[in-house]
FIKOLPA-929304 format. One line per 5 residues: number of its first residue (from 1); for each residue z, x, y of C-alpha. Coordinates in steps of 0.02 Angstrom, whole numbers, plus 32768, in hexadecimal, padded with zeros to 4 digits. Each point is the difference from the previous one (the first is absolute). Layout:
N
NUM> Z/X/Y | ...;
***
This chain:
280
1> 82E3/7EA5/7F27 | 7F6A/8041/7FAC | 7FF9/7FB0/7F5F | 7F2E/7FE0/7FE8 | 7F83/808C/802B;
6> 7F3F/7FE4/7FE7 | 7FA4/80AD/7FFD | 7F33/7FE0/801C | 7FB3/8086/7FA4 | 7F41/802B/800E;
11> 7F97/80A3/7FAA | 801C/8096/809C | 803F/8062/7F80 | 80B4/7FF4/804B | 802D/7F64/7F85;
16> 805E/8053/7F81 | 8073/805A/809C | 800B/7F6F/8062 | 8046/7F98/7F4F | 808C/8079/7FE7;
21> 8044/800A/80AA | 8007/7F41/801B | 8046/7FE9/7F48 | 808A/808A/8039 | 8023/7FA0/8091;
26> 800D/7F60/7F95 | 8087/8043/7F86 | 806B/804D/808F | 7FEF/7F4F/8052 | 8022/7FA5/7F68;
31> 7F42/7FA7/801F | 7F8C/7FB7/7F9B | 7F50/8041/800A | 7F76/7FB2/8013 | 7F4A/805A/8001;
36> 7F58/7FB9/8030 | 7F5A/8012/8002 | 7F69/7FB1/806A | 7F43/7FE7/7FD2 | 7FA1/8015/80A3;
41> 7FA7/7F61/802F | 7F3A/7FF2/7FEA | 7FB5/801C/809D | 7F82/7F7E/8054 | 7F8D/7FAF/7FA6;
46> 803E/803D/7F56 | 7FD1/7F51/7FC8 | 7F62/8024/7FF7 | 8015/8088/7F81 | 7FB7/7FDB/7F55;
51> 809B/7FD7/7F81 | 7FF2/80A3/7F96 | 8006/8065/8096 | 80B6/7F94/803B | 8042/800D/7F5D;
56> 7FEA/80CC/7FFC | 8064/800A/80B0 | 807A/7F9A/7FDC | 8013/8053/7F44 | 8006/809C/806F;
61> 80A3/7FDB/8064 | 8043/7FA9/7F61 | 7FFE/80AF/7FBC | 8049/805E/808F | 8091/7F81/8011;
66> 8017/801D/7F50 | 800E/80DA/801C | 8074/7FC7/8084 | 8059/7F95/7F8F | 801E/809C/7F98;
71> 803F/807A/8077 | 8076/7FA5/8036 | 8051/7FBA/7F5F | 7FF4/80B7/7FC2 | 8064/8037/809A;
76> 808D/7F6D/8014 | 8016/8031/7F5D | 805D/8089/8030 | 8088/7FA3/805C | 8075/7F7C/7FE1;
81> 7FC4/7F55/8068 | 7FC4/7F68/7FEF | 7F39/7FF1/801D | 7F53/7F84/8008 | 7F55/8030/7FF5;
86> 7F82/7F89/806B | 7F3B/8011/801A | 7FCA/7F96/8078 | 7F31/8004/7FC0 | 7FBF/7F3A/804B;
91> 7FDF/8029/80BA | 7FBA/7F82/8066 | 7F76/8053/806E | 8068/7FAD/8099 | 809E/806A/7FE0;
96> 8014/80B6/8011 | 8058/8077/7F8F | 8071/8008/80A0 | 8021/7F52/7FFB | 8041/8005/7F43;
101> 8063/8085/8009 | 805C/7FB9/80A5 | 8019/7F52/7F98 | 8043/8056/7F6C | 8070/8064/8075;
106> 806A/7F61/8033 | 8032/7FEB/7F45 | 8069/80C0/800F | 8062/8056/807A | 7F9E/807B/801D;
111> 7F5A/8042/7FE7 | 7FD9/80A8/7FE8 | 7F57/8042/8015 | 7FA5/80A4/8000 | 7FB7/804B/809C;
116> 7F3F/8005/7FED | 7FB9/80A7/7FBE | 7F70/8012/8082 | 7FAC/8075/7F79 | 800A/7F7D/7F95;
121> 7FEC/7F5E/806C | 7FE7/7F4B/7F9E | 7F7C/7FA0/8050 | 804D/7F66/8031 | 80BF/8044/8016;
126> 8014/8036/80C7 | 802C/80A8/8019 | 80B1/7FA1/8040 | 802D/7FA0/7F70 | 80B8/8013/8017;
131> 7FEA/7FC6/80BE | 7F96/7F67/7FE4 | 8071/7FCF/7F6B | 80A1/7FFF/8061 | 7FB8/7FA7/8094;
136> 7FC4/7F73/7F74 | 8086/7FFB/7F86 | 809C/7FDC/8071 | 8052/8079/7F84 | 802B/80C5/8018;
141> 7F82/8079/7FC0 | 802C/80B0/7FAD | 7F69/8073/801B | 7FF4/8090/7F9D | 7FA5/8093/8039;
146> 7F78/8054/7F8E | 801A/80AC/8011 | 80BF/8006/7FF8 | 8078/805D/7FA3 | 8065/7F79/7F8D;
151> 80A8/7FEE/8029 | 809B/7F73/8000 | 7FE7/7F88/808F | 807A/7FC2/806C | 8079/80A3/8005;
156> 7FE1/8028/80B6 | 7FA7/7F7D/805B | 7FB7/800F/80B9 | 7FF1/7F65/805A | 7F96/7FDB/8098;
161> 8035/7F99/807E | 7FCE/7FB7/80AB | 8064/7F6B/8006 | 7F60/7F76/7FD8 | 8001/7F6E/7F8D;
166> 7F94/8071/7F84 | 8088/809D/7FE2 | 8096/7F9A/8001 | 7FA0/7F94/7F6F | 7FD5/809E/7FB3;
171> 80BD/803C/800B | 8053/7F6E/7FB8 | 7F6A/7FF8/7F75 | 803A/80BC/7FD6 | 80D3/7FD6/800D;
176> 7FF8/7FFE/7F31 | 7FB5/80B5/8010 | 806C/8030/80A3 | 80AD/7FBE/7FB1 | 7FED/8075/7F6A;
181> 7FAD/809D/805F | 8061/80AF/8016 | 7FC5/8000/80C8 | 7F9C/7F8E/8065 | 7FA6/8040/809C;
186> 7FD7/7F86/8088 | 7F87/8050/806A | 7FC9/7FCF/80B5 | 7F49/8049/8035 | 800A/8038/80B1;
191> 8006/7F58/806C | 7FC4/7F98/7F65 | 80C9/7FB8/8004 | 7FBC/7F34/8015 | 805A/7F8F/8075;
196> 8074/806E/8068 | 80BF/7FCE/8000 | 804C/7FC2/80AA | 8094/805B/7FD0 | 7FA6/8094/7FFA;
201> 8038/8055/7F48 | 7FA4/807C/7FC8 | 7F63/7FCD/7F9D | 8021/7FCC/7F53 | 80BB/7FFC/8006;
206> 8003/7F5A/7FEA | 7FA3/7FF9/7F5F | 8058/8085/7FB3 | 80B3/7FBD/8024 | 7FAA/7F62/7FA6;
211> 7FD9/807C/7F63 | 80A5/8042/8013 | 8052/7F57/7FD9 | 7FB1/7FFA/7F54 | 804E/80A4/7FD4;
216> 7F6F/8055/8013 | 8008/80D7/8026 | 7F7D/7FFE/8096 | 7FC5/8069/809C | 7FB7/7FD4/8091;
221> 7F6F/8090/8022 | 7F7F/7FFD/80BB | 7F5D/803E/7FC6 | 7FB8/8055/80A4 | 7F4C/7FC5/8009;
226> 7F99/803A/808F | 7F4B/7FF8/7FDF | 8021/7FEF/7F3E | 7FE4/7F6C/7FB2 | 808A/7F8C/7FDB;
231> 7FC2/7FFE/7F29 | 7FE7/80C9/8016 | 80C4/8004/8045 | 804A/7F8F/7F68 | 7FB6/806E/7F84;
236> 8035/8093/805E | 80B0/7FA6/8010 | 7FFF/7FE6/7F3A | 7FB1/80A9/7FCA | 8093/8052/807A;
241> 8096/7F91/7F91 | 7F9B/8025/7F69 | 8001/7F39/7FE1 | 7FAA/7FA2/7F61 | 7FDC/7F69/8053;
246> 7FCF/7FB1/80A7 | 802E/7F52/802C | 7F83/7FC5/8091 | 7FBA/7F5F/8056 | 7F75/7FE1/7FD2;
251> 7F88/7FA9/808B | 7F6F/7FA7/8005 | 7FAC/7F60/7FFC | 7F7C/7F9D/7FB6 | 7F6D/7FDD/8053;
256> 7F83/7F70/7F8C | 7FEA/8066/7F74 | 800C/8099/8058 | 80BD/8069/8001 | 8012/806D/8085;
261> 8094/807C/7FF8 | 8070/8048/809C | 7FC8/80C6/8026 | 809F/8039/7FAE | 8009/7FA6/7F51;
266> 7F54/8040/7FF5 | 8012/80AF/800F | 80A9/7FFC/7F8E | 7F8F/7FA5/7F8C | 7F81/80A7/7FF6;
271> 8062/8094/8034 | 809F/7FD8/7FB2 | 8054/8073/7F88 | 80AE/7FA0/7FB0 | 800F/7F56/7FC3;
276> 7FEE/7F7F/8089 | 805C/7F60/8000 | 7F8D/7F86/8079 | 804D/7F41/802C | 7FA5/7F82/808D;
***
């Protein structure tokens, strides 16, 4: 069950939107809340800045976690849950904002984060926050899109499946969501079906007579590909049911310091246009 959400909240201007739809989702789930904010580390060789010129950046982000703060007490106000307020303002220059959001992650259930505004990028938060997160974390990841119109999540759900270790992680992250859904759509992308079955049943039976077992109303839907891309078909699969959230796998790995993200969870990541739930 999801009984702990943390929500990372940041200034794109989507703050006070993304607040009341995880806070809704909280008191339907009978969650407590937690929200948090992240100074951005100094970069390299910040050391070397005098101490009045330190003291004014970090005084900066002190004050923006503090606006933050605000919203977000302002909107759980609104709804009947249990909720914490953390500011995490004494980076280390060796850890990323990435990094802290990932470690408070494995205190909740799941993380929800907002897709990146690309007209309003943050300079050291990659444009596939969600992504990197739920490769890091080990726990799911809600994204939620910026330009989106606000609805309840979880009503009609679309879930993507090819049979890897990455969706079925993803679907039995979302079974709190999928057990209390009105339909659940488990879609097949053209050949995208994983590990074919020697019996030969039809793609994705198998995984929806597993759903079926938990008393769960689902469909099993083949998206046609072609030449589309497999992210471009699950959005067209969700946008056809008229779903409010996607439950995905998200993949990637981490290379050093550097996270690089499958072709797919990338292009959900910027094109898509419902709430995304991502698990690795």
């Amino acid at each position: 069950m999801f009984r702990d959400l943390l929500l990372y909240l940041n200034d794109d201007g989507h703050q006070q939107d993304h607040v009341a739809t995880t806070a809704a989702l909280a008191q339907r789930l009978g969650a407590r809340l937690t929200g948090l904010a992240v100074s951005e580390p100094l970069a390299a060789h910040a050391e070397y800045l005098p101490p009045e010129a330190l003291e004014r950046y970090q005084a900066a982000w002190r004050s923006r976690n503090a606006r933050l703060a605000e919203t977000f007490q302002a909107q759980v106000s609104h709804h009947a849950i249990a909720t914490e307020w953390r500011a995490v303002e004494d980076l280390r220059m060796d850890r990323s904002t990435v990094d802290v959001i990932a470690l408070q992650a494995r205190y909740a259930d799941l993380l929800v984060i907002g897709q990146v505004d690309p007209d309003r990028p943050a300079d050291l938060v990659p444009a596939d926050l969600p992504g990197q997160a739920a490769v890091m974390a080990g726990r799911p990841v809600l994204a939620l899109p910026y330009a989106w119109q606000q609805r309840p999540i979880g009503q009609r759900i679309v879930v993507g499946w090819d049979g890897e270790r990455e969706s079925t992680r993803a679907l039995a992250d979302a079974l709190p969501l999928l057990t209390v859904a009105e339909l659940v759509q488990v879609v097949v992308v053209g050949n995208h079906a994983g590990p074919s079955d020697p019996d030969g049943d039809w793609p994705g039976a198998d995984i929806a007579a597993h759903l079926a077992r938990h008393d769960i109303n689902v469909e099993l839907v083949h998206q046609a590909s072609g030449d589309v891309p497999i992210a471009d078909a699950l959005l067209s699969a969700a946008a056809d049911s008229d779903a409010d959230l996607l439950v995905m796998g998200a993949y990637g790995r981490s290379r050093f310091r550097e996270m690089v993200l499958g072709g797919t969870t990338r292009r959900i990541l910027s094109e898509m246009t419902l709430p995304v739930l991502l698990s690795h």
